[in-house]
Biopython code that builds the backbone (N, CA, C, O; Angstrom):
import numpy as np
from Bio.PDB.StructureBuilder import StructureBuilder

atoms = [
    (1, "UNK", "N", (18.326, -57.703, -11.583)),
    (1, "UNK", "CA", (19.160, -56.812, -10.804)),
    (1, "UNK", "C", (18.491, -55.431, -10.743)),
    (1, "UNK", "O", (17.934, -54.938, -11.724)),
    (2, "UNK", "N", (18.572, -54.815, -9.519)),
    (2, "UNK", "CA", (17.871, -53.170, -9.175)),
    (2, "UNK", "C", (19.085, -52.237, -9.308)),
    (2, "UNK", "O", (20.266, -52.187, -8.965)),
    (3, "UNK", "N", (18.252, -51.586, -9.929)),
    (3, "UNK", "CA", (19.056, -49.982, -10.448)),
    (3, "UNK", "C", (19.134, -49.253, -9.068)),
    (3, "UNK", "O", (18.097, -49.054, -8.436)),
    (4, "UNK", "N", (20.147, -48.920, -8.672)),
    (4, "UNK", "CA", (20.419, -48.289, -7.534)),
    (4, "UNK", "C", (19.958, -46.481, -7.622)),
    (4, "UNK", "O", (20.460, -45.740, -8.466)),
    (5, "UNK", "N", (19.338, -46.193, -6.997)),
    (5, "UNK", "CA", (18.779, -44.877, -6.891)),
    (5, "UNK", "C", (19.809, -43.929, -5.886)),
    (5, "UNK", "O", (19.821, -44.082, -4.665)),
    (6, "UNK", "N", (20.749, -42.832, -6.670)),
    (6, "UNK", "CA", (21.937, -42.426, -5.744)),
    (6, "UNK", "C", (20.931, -40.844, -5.294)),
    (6, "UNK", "O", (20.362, -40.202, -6.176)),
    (7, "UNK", "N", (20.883, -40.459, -3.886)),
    (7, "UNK", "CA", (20.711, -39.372, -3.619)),
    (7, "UNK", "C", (20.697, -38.032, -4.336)),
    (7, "UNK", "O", (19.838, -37.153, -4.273)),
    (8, "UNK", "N", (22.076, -38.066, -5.185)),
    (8, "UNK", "CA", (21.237, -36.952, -6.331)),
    (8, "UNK", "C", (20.648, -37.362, -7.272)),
    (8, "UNK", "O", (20.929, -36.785, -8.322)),
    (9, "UNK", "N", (19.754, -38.328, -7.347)),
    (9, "UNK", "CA", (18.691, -38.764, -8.442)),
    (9, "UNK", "C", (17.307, -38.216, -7.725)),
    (9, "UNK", "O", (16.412, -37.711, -8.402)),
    (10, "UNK", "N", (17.204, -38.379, -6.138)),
    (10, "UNK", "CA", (15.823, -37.680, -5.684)),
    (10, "UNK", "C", (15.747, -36.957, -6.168)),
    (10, "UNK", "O", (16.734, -36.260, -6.402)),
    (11, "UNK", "N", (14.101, -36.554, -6.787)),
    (11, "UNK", "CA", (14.149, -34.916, -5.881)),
    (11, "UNK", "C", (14.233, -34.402, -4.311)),
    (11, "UNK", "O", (14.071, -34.878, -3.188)),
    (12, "UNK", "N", (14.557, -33.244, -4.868)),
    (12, "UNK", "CA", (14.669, -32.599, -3.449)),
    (12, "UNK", "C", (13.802, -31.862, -3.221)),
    (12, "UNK", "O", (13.064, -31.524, -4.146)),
    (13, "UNK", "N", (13.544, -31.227, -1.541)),
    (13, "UNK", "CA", (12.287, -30.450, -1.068)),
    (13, "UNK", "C", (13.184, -29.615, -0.630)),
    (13, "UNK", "O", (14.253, -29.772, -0.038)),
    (14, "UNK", "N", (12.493, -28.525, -1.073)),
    (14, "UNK", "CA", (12.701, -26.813, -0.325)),
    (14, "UNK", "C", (12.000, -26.370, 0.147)),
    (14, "UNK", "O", (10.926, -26.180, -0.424)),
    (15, "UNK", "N", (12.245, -25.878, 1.697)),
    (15, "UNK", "CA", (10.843, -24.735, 2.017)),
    (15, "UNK", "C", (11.234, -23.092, 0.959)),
    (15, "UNK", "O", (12.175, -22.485, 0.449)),
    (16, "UNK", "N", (9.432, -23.020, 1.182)),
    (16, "UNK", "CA", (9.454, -21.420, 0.150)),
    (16, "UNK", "C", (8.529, -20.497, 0.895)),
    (16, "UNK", "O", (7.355, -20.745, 0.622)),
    (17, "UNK", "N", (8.657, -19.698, 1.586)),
    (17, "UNK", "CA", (7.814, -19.031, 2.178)),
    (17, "UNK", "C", (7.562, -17.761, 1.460)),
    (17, "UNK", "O", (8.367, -17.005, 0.916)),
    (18, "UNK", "N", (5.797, -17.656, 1.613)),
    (18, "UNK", "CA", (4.666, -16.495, 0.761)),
    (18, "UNK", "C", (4.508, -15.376, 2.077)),
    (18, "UNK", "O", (4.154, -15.794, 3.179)),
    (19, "UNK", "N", (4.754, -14.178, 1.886)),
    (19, "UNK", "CA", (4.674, -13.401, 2.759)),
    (19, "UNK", "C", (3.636, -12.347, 2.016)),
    (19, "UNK", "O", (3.848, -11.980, 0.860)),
    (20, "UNK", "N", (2.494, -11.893, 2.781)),
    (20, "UNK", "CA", (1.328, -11.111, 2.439)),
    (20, "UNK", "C", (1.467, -9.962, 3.269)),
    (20, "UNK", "O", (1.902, -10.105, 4.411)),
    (21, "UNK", "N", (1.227, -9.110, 2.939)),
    (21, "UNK", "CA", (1.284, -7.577, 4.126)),
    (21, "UNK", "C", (0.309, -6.796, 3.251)),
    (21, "UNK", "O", (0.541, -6.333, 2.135)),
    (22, "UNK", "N", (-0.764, -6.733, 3.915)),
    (22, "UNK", "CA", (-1.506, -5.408, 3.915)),
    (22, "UNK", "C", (-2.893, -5.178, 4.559)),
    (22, "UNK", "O", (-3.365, -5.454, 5.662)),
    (23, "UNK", "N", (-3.261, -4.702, 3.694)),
    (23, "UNK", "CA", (-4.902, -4.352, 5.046)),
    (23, "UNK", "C", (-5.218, -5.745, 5.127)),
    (23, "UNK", "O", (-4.739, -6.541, 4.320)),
    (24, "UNK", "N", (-6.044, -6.118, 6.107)),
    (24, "UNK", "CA", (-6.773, -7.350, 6.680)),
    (24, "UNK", "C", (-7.582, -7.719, 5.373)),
    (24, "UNK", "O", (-7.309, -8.729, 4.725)),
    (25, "UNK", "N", (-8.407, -7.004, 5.086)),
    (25, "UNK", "CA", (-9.306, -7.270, 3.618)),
    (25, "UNK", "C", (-8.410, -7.284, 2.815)),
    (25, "UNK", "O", (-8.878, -8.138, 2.063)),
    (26, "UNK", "N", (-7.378, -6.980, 2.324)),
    (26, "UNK", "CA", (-6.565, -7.300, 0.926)),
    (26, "UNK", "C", (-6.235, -8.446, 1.363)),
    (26, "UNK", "O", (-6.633, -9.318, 0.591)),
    (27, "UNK", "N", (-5.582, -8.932, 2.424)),
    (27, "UNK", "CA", (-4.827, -10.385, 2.335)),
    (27, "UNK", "C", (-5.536, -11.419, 2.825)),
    (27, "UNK", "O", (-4.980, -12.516, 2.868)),
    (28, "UNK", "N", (-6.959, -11.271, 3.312)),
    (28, "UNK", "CA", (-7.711, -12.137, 3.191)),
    (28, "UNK", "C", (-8.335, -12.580, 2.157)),
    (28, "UNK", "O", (-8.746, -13.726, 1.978)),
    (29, "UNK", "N", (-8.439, -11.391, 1.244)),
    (29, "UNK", "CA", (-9.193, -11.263, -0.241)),
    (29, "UNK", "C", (-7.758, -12.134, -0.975)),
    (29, "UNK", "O", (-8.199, -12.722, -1.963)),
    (30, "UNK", "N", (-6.767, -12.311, -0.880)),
    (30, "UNK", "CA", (-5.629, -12.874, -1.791)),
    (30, "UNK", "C", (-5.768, -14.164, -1.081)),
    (30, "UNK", "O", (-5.526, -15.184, -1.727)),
    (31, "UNK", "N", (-6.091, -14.252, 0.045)),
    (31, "UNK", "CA", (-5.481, -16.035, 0.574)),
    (31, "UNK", "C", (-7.147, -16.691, -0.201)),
    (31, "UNK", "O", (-7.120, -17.751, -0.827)),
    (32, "UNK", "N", (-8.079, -16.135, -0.084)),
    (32, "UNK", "CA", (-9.232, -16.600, -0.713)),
    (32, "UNK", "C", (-9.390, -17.089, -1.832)),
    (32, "UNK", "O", (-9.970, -18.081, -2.272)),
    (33, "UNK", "N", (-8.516, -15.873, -2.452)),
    (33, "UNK", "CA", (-8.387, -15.977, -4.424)),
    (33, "UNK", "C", (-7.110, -17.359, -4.160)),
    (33, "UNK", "O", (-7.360, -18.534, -4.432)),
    (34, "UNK", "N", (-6.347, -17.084, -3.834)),
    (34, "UNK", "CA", (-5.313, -18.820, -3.571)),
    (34, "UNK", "C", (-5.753, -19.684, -3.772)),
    (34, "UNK", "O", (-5.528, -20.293, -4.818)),
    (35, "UNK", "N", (-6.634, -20.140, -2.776)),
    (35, "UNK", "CA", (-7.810, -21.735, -2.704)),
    (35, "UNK", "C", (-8.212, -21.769, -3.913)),
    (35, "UNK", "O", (-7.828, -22.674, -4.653)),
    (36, "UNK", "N", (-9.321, -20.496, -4.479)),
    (36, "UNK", "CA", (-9.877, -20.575, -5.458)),
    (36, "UNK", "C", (-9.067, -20.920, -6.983)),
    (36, "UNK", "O", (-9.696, -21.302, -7.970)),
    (37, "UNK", "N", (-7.748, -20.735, -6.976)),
    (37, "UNK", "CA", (-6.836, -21.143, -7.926)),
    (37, "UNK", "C", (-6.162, -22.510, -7.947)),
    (37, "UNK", "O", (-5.692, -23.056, -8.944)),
    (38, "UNK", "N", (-6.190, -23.126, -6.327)),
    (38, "UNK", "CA", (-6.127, -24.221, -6.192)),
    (38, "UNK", "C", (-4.535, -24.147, -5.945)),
    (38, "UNK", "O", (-3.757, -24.994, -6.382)),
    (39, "UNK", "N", (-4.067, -22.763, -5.014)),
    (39, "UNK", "CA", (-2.653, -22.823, -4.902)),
    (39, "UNK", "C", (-2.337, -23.447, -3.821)),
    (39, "UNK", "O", (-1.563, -24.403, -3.780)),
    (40, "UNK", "N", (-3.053, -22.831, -2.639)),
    (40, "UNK", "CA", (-3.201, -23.072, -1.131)),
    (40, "UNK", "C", (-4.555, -23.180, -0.142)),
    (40, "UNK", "O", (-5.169, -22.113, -0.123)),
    (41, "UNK", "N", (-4.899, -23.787, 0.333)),
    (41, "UNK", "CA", (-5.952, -23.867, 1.177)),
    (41, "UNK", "C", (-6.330, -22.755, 1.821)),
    (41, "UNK", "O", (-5.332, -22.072, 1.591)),
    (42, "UNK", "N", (-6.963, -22.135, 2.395)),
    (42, "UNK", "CA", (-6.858, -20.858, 3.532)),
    (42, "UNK", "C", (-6.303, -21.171, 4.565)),
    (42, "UNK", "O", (-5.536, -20.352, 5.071)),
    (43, "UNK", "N", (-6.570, -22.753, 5.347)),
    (43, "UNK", "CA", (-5.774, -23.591, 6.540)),
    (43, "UNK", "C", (-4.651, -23.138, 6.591)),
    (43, "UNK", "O", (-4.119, -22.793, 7.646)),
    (44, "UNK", "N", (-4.167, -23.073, 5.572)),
    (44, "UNK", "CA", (-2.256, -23.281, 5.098)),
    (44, "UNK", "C", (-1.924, -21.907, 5.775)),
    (44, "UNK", "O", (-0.862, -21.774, 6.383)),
    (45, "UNK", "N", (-2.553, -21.197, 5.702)),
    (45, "UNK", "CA", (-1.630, -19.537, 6.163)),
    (45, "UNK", "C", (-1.892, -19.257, 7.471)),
    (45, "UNK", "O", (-2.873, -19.790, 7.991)),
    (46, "UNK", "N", (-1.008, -18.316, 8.276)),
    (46, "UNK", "CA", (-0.449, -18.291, 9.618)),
    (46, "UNK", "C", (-2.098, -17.486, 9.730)),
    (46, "UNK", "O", (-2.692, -17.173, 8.699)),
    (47, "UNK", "N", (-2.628, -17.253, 10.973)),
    (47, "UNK", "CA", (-3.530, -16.327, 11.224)),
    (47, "UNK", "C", (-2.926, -15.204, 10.983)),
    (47, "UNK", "O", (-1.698, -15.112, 10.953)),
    (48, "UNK", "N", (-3.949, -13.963, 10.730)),
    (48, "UNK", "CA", (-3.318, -12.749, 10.223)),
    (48, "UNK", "C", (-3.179, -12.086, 11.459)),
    (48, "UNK", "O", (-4.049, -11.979, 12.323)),
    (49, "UNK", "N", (-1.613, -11.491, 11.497)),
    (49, "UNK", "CA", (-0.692, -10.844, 12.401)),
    (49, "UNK", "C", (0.008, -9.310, 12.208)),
    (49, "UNK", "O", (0.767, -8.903, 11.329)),
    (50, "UNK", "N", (-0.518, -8.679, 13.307)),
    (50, "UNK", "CA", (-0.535, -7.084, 12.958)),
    (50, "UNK", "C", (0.951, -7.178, 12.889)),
    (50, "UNK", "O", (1.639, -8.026, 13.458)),
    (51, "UNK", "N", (1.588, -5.686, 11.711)),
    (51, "UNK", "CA", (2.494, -5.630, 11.716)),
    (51, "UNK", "C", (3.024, -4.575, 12.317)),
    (51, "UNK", "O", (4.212, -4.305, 12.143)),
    (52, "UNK", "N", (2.196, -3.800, 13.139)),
    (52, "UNK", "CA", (2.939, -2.753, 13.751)),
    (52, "UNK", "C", (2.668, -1.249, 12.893)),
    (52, "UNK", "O", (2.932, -0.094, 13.230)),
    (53, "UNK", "N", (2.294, -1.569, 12.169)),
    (53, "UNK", "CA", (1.704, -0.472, 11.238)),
    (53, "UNK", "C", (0.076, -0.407, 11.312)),
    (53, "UNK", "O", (-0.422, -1.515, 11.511)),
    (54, "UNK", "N", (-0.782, 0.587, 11.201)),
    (54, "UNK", "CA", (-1.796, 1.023, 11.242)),
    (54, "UNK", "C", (-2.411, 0.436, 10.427)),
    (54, "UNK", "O", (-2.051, 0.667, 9.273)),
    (55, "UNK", "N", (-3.595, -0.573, 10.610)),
    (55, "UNK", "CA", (-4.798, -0.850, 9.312)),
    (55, "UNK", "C", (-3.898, -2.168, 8.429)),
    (55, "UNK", "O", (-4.348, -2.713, 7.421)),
    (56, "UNK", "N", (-2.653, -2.481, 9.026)),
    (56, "UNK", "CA", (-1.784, -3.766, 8.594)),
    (56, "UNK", "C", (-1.474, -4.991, 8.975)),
    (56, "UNK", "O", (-0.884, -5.099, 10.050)),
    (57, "UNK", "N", (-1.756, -6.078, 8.283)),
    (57, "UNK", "CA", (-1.210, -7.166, 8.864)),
    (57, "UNK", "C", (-0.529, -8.016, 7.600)),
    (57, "UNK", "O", (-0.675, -7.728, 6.412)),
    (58, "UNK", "N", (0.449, -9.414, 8.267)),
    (58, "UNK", "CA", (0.823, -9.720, 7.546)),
    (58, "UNK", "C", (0.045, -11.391, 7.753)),
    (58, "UNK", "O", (-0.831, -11.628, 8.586)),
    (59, "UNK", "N", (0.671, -12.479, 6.699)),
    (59, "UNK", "CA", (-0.053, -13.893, 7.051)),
    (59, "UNK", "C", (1.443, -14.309, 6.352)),
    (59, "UNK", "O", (2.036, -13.466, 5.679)),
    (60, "UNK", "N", (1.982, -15.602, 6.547)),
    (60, "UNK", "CA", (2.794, -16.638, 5.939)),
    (60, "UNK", "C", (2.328, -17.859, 5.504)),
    (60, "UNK", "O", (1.293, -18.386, 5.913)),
    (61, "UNK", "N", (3.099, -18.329, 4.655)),
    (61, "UNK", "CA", (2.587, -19.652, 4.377)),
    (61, "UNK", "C", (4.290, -20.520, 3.686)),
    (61, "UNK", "O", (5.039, -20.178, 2.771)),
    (62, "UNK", "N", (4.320, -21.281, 4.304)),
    (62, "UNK", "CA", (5.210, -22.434, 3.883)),
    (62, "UNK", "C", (4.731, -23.281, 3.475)),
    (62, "UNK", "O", (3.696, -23.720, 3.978)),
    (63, "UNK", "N", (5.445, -23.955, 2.153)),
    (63, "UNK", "CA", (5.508, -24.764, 1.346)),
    (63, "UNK", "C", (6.301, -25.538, 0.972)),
    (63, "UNK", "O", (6.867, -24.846, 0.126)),
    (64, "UNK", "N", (6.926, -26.728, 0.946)),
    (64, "UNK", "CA", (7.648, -27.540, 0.328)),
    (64, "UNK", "C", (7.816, -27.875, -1.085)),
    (64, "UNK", "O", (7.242, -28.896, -1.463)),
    (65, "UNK", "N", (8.520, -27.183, -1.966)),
    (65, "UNK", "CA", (8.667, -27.419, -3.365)),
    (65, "UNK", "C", (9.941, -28.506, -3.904)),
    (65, "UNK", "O", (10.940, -28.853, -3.274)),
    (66, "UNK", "N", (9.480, -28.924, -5.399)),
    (66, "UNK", "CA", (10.502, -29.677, -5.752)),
    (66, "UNK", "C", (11.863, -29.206, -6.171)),
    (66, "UNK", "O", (11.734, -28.030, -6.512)),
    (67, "UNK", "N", (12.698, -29.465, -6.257)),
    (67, "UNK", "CA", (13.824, -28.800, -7.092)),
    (67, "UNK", "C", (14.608, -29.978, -7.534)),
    (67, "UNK", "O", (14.985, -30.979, -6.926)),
    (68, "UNK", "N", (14.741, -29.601, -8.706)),
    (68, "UNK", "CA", (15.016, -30.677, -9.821)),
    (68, "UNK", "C", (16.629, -30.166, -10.238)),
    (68, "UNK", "O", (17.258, -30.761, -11.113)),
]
sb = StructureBuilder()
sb.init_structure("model")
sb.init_model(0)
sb.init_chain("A")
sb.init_seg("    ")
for serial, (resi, resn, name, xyz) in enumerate(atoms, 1):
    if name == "N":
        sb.init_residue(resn, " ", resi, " ")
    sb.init_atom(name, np.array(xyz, "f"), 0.0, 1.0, " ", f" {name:<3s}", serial, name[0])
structure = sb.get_structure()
């Protein structure tokens, strides 16, 4: 006989969104150091997008995490 698996036994997925804002070289220099930690790919983040501020941009990245 199979053990029935009830919906709150999954885990569940959450999106989590990483928001970066600052000079072009700082948040390229952080999405770089990411990969290199093995958090996120560089792929993974939005192209970098001025924020309306001088010498600023921002990048996103969504993720699907577990929650237990």
């Amino acid at each position: 006989m199979m053990a029935q698996i009830t919906e709150n036994q999954l885990p569940q997925r959450e999106p989590i969104k990483h928001l970066l804002i600052g000079s072009p070289k700082a948040v390229s220099s952080t999405i770089h150091y990411l990969q290199v930690i093995g958090y996120a790919s560089v792929g993974d983040w939005s192209p970098l997008l001025p924020t309306g501020n001088p010498d600023e941009v921002m990048s996103i990245l969504v993720r699907q995490i577990l929650m237990q």
